[in-house]
Structures are given as structure tokens and as C-alpha cells.
C-alpha positions in Angstrom: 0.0 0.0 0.0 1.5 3.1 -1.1 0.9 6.4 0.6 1.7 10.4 -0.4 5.0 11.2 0.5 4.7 14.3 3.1 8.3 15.7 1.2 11.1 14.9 -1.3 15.1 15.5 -1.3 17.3 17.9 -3.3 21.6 17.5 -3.8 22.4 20.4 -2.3 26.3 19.3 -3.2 28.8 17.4 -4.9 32.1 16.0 -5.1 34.7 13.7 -6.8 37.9 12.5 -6.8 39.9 10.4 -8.8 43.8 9.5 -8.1 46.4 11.2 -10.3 47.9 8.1 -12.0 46.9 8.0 -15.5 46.9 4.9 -17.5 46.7 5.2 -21.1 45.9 2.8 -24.0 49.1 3.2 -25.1 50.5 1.8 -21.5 47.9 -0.7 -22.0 49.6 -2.4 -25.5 52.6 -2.6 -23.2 51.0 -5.0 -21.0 48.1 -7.1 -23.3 47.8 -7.8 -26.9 45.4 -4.5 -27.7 45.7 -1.0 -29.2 44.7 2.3 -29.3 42.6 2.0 -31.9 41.1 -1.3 -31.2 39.9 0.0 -27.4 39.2 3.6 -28.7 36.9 2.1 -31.3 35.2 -0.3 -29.4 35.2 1.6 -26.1 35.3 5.0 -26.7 38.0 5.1 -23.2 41.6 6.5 -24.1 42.7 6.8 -20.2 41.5 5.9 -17.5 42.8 6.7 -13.8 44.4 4.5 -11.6 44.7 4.5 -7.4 48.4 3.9 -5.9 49.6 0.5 -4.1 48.8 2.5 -0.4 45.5 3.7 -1.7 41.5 2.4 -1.2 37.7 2.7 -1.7 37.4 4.5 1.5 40.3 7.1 0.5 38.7 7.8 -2.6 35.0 8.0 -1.1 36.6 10.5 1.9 37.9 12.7 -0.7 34.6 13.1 -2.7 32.8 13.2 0.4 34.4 16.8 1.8 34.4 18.2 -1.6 30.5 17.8 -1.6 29.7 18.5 2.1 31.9 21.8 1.4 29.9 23.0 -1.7 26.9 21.9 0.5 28.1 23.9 3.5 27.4 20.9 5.9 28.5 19.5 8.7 29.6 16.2 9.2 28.0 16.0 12.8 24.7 17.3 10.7 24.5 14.0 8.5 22.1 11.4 9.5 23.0 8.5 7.2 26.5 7.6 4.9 25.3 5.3 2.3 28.3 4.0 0.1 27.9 1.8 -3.2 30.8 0.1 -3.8 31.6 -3.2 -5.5 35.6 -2.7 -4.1 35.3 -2.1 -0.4 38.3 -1.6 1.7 37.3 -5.5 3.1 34.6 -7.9 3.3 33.6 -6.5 6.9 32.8 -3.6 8.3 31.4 -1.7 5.5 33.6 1.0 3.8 30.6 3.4 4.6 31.5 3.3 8.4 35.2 3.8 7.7 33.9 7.0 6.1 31.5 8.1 8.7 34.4 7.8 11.3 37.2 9.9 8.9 34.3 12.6 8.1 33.3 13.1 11.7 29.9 12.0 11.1 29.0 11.5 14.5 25.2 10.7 14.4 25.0 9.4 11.3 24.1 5.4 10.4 26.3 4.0 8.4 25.9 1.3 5.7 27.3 -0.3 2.6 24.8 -0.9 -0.8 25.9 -3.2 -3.3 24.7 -3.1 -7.1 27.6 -3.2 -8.9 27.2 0.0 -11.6 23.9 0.9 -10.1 25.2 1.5 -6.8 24.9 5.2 -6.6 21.4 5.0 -8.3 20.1 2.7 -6.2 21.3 4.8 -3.0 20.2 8.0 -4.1 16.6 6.1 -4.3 17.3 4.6 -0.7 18.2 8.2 0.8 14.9 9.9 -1.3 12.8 7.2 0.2 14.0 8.1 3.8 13.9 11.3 3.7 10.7 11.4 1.6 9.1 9.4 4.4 10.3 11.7 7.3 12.8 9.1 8.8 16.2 11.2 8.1 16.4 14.7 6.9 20.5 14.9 5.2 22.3 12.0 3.9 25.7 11.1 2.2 25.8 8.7 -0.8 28.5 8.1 -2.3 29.8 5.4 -5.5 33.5 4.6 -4.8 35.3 2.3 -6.6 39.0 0.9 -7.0 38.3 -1.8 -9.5 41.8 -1.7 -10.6 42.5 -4.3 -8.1 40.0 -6.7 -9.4 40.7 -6.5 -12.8 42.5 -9.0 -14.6 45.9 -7.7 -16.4 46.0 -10.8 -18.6 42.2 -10.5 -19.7 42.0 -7.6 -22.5 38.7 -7.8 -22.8 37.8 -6.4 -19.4 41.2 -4.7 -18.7 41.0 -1.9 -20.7 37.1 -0.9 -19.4 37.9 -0.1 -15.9 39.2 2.6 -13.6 39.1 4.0 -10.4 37.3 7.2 -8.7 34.6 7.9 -6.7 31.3 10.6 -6.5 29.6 12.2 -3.9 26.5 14.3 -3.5 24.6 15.6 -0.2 21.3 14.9 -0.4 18.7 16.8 2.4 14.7 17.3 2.5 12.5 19.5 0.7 9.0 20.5 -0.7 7.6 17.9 -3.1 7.3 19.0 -6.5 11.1 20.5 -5.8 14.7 18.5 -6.1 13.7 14.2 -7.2 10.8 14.3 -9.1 10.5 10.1 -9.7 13.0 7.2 -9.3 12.8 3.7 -10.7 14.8 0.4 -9.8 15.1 -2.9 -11.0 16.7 -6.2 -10.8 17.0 -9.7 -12.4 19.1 -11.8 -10.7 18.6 -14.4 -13.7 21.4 -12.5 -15.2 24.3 -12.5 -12.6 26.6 -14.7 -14.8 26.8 -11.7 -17.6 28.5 -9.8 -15.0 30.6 -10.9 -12.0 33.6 -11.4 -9.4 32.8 -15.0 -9.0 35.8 -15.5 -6.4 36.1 -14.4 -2.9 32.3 -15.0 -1.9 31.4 -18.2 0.1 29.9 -19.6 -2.6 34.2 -20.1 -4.1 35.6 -18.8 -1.1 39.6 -17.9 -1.8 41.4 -21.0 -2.2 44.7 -22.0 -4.2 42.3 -23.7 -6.5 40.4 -20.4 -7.2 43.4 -18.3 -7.3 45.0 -20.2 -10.2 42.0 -19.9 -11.9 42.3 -16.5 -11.4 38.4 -16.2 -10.1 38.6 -13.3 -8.2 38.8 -11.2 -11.1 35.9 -9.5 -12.3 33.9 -11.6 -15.6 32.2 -10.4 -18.1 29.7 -11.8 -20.9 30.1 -8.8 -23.3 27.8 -9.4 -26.0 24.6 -9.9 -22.7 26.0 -6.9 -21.2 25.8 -4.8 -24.1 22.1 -6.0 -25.2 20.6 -5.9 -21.9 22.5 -2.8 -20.6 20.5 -0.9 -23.7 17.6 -1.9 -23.4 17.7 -1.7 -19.4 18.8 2.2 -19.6 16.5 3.1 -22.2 13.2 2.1 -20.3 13.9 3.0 -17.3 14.7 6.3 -18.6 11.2 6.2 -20.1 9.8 4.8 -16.9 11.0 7.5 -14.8 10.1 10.3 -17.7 6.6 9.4 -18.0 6.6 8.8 -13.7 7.8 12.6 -13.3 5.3 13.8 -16.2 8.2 15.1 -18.0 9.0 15.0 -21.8 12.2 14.7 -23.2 12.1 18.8 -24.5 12.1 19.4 -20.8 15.4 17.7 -20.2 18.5 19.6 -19.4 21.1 17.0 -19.4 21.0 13.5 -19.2 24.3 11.6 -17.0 24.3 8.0 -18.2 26.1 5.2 -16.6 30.1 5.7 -18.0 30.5 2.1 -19.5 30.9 2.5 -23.2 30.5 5.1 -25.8 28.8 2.9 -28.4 26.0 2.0 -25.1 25.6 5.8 -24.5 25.2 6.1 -27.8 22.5 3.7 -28.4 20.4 4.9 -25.8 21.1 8.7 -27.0 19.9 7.5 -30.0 16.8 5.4 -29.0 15.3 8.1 -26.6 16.3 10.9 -29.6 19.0 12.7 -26.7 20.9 14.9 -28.9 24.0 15.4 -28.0 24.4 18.5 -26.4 22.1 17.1 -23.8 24.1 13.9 -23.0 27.3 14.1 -20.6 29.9 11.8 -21.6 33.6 11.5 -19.9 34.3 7.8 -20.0 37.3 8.8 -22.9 39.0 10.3 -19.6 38.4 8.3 -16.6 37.1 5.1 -18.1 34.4 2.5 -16.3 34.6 3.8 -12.6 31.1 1.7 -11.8 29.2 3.0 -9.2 31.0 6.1 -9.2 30.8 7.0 -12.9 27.4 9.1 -12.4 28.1 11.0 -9.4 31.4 12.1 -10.8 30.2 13.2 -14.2 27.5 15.2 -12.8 29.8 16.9 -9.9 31.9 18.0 -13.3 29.1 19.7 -14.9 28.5 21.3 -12.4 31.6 23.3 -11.5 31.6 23.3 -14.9 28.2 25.5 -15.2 27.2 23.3 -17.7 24.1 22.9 -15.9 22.3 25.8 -13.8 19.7 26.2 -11.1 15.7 24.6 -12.4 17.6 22.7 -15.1 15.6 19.1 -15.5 18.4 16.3 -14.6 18.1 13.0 -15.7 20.3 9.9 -14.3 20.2 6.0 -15.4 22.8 3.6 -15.3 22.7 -0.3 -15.1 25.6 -2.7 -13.7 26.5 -6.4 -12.7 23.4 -8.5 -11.1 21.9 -7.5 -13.6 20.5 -4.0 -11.8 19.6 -0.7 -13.4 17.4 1.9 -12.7 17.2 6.1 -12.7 16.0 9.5 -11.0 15.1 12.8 -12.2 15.4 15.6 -10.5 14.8 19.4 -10.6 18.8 20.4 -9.7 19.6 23.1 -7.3 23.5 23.7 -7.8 25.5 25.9 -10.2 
């Protein structure tokens, strides 16, 4: 039984961070049988970033974390929840998200993990709108951190080149309905897990010398499902959520896909008739960051003032499980 939400949730900030190693696709011939040209065509991705030996999720997520609470003007002690999705957490237990609360300061706040692979920032943008939407919590934290560079698979050139490491942030607090997230929409299908996966690690193939040789705790991937079932995933939930908001797509601003590959983004653009001033696209820089690809495109645009105050933001992303979903939202910042 669903009942009228007494108020809805605005980002009221933003913030990224990615590490400062750059890895190229020209590095990348030096270490797998690839090019330039066969990533760049396939892909879209020329570099991608790449965290340091000493660094984790929880570094990057701390780091995005102050940026947006600054542009916010928060408070950690003010924060009532720190939701992280993250696929790459500093270690099975505790959650990343309470290594976070305790390096921010945030006091008061509960503190929890979310996992959904690529979705993992939508999906906890949707978990912080419901709880503030239904009075429980009034400012939260989410957060997509990832440091998939440590569970890629150096020898596997099909995956190698896709992935790298950053993480997104935005402060998300109460407000009038009708203002800030306008719809949201998730979905799963579990039926679909193999297209996507870190097989390894779990108790299902817990670490073993067996599994290491078989190198299973490196991230697999069905390309051909992905690509199918990540376009047709995106595209109606973007429809979905549209329709749910009573928007059209003239009244879009910007729409901030999921980062995973150019000739994706540009199926869906394509499919929904974006054009492509409308579209925000940095994969070419910073590569398949998962769960933080969203939050750190959008926190760009922004200091870029590529999008302004009452601009109509749409984003939708899908990832490993299979999940995908997508919000709109009336956007505050610039």
C-alpha cells in the first residue's frame, strides 16, 4: 500500500575525486595484446585513472565526500546517514561506509554499505529519497566509490581496458515535493548475474589455491549480454521515470548516463532521440569507474556550469546483477 510522501530530497552538493595516475591505452599495448585503436573504437575510453599500491575505496570515497559536504556547507556532525555503493570495499567487513562516517566526523549518522555493482549510486540515491521522503532522516551522504583496478584481470584484454578508479559524492537533504527528485525507478533480475561478476572471494568459491590459479577473483564479463541488456535496461527506465515525473524529453536539461561504453551511451542517446548537447559523456578520460561514474560526471558539470539552477536532470545507469534503474530531478547547484 503506497501512501503520499509528506516531502522529497534535493543534492544540495557534490564531489569527486579520482587518483592522479593516468593509465593510457598506449601503456595498455605494453602490458596485453590491444591497441589504441582497437579500445578507442570499441570503447570510446583512451585513459583511465588508476589508485596507488597505499590507496583504497574509502580514501577515494573520503575525498569526494568533503568536496561535496563543502559545496553543500554541511556539517559532518549534521549528516544522518552515509550510504556507500561500492563493489571494491576496503574489506569484506565492516562496510567501507562506516570507515567513512568515522574519517568525516559524522557523528550521528548510520552507516551502511549498498551493493549493485554499476547501479550502486542510483540505487542509493533512491534509498536516501525514500528516507527522507518518508520523514525518517532529513540529510544524507551517498557516495559510489570504486578501486576496481585491483579486481581486474591484467591478462584478460577484454575487461582490462574498461575499468578505472574514482569515486562521486553528492549531499542529499529534505525538501517540498514537486522540488529536487521528481521520480526514481529500480530494477533487478538476478537471472542475469553470470553476464557480470567477481565469481571469487564470496562463500559460494571462497579464496582458495584452487580459485586463485584460476584467477576467479577477477571481475567476468559476458560482453555481448551486457551490451544488449545494458540498452535496453537504460532506455526504459529512462522512459519509466520520464513518464513517472510527467516530463517530456524537451524538458530535459542533461541527461548523466552510466560511463560504461561510448557505443552504449550512444544507443540509448539514439533510442530516446538525446541529442548530443544534452548527453554528458567522460568515459574517454576516466574510463568504467562503476558505481561512481554518475556522481562524478554530474559533480563535473557542475563546477563546470554546464548545468544551472531549475535545469531538469536525468540519471540512469545499469551494472553487474543484472540492476539498473534512474531518477530525475529538478537540480539546485550551479
Amino acid at each position: 500500500m503506497s501512501s503520499t510522501p509528506i516531502r522529497s530530497s534535493r543534492i544540495i552538493g557534490s564531489g569527486h575525486y579520482y587518483p592522479d595516475r593516468v593509465l593510457s591505452n598506449a601503456d595498455l599495448e605494453k602490458i596485453v595484446d590491444t591497441s589504441d585503436e582497437w579500445i578507442t573504437t570499441r570503447t570510446g575510453i583512451k585513459e583511465r585513472r588508476i589508485v596507488d599500491e597505499s590507496q583504497a575505496c574509502s580514501d577515494l570515497a573520503f575525498e569526494a565526500a568533503k568536496r561535496a559536504m563543502e559545496m553543500a556547507g554541511v556539517d559532518a556532525k549534521d549528516l544522518d546517514a552515509v550510504i556507500v555503493g561500492t563493489i571494491s570495499g576496503d574489506m569484506q567487513f565492516p562496510a567501507t561506509a562506516v570507515l567513512v562516517q568515522d574519517r568525516i566526523g559524522a557523528t550521528n549518522a548510520v552507516a551502511f554499505d549498498l551493493s549493485a555493482a554499476c547501479s550502486g549510486f542510483i540505487f542509493g540515491m533512491n534509498v536516501a529519497h525514500g528516507m527522507i521522503s518518508s520523514g525518517q532522516m532529513g540529510r544524507i551522504l551517498v557516495i559510489g566509490s570504486e578501486v576496481l583496478s585491483k579486481f581486474v584481470d591484467w591478462e584478460d584484454r577484454a575487461t582490462c581496458v574498461l575499468f578505472g578508479d574514482g569515486a562521486g559524492a553528492a549531499v542529499v537533504e529534505a525538501c517540498p515535493v514537486g522540488e529536487g527528485i521528481l521520480a526514481t525507478h529500480m530494477k533487478s533480475d538476478g537471472s542475469l548475474a553470470d553476464l557480470l561478476c567477481i565469481p571469487g572471494g564470496g562463500s559460494r568459491k571462497p579464496v582458495t589455491d584452487k580459485s586463485f590459479l584460476e584467477r576467479q577473483r577477477y571481475i567476468k564479463m559476458q560482453g555481448d549480454g551486457v551490451f544488449k541488456w545494458a540498452i535496453r535496461a537504460m532506455v526504459g527506465s529512462a522512459r519509466t521515470v520520464m513518464e513517472a515525473a510527467g516530463v517530456t524529453l524537451e524538458d530535459v536539461g542533461l541527461f548523466v548516463p552510466h560511463q560504461a561504453n561510448v557505443r552504449i551511451i550512444d544507443a540509448v542517446a539514439d533510442r530516446l532521440g538525446i541529442p548530443v548537447e544534452k548527453l554528458v559523456v567522460n568515459l574517454d578520460r576516466l574510463g568504467n569507474t562503476s558505481s561512481a561514474t554518475i556522481p562524478i560526471a554530474f559533480d563535473e558539470v557542475v563546477r563546470e556550469g554546464r548545468c544551472k539552477p531549475g535545469d531538469t536532470i536525468v540519471f540512469v545507469g545499469f551494472g553487474g546483477g543484472f540492476t539498473w534503474g534512474s531518477l530525475i530531478f529538478k537540480n539546485v547547484l550551479g
